[in-house]
C-alpha positions as CSV (number, residue, x, y, z in Angstrom):
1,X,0.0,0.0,0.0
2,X,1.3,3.5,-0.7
3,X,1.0,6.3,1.7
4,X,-1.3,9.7,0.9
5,X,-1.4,13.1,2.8
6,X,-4.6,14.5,2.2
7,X,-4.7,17.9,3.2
8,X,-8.2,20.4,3.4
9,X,-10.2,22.9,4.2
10,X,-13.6,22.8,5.3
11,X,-16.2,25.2,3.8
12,X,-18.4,27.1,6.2
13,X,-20.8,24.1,6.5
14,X,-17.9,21.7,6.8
15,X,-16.8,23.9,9.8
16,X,-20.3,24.1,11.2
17,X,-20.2,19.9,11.0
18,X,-16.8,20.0,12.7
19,X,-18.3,22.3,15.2
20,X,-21.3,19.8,16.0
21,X,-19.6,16.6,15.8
22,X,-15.8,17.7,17.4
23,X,-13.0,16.2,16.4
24,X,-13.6,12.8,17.4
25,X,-16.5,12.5,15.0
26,X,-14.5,13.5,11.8
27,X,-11.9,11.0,12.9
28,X,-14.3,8.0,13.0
29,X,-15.6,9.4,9.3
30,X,-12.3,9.7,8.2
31,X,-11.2,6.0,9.2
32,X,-14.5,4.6,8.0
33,X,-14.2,6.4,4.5
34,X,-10.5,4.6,4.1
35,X,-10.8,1.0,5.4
36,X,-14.5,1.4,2.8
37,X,-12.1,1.4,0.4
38,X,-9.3,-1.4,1.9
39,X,-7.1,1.4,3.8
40,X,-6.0,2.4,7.0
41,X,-6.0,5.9,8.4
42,X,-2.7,6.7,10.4
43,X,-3.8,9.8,11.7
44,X,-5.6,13.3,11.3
45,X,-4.8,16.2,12.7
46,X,-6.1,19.8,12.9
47,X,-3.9,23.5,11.9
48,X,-4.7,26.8,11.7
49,X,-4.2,29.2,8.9
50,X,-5.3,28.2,5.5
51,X,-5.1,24.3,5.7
52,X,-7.5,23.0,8.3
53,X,-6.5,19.4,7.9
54,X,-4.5,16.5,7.6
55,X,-4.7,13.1,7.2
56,X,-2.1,10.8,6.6
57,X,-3.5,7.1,5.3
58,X,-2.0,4.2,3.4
59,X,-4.2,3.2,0.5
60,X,-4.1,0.2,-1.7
61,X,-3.8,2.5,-5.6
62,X,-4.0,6.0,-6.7
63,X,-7.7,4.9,-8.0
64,X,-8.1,4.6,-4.1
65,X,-6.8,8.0,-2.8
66,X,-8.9,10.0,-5.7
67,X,-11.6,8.2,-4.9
68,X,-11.3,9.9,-1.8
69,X,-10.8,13.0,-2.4
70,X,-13.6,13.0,-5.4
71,X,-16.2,12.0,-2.5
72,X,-15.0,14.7,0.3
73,X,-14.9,17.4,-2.6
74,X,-18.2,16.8,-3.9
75,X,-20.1,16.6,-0.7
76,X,-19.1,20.4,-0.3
77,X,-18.0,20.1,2.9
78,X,-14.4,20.5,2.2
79,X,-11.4,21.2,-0.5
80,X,-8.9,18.6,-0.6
81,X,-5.5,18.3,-2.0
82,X,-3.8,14.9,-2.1
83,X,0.2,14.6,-2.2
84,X,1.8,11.2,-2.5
85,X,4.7,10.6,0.2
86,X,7.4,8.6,-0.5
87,X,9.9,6.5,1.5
88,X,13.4,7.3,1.2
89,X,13.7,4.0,-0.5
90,X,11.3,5.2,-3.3
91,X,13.4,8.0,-3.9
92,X,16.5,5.7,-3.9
93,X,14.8,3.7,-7.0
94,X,13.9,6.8,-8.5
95,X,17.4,8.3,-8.5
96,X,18.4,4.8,-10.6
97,X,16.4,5.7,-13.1
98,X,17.6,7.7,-16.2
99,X,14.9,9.4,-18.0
100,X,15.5,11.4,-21.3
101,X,14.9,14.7,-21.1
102,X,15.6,18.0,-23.4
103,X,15.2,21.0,-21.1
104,X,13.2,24.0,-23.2
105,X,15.2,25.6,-25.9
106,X,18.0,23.4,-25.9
């Protein structure tokens, strides 16, 4: 399974949810919206400032984690960006590789 960070911020509504449910509520959601799709949710936490979330979960394809993100983004409730994360061994494989490559205007 790879590893997503799915990072969001709720709309006024989503924040008026948060606000009746606390946080242990949109922790339960969260978990039950991975494992519905073979997951596992690591963790969620809370910021301030722009981004109001972030989850961390390990998801069995990419299919998987935009499935995800599709369903929180068209409920409303929410924006979502979803980034990847890679182990260092991932990068290791990708330094191997040697892609060809002609940078613009050479």
């Amino acid at each position: 399974m790879a590893k997503y960070l799915v990072i969001g911020s709720y709309s006024a509504e989503g924040a008026k949810g948060l606000l009746r449910e606390g946080g242990t509520g949109r922790v339960n959601a969260a978990r039950q919206v991975v494992e519905s799709l073979g997951g596992t949710l690591e963790s969620l936490y809370w910021g301030f400032g722009k981004d109001d979330y972030y989850v961390v979960a390990d998801l069995p394809s990419a299919a998987a984690a935009a499935a995800v993100s599709l369903t929180v983004g068209a409920s409303g409730s929410a924006a979502t960006r979803t980034i990847p994360l890679m182990t260092a061994e991932d990068i290791d494989a990708a330094a191997k590789l040697s892609p060809s490559f002609r940078p613009p205007g050479a």
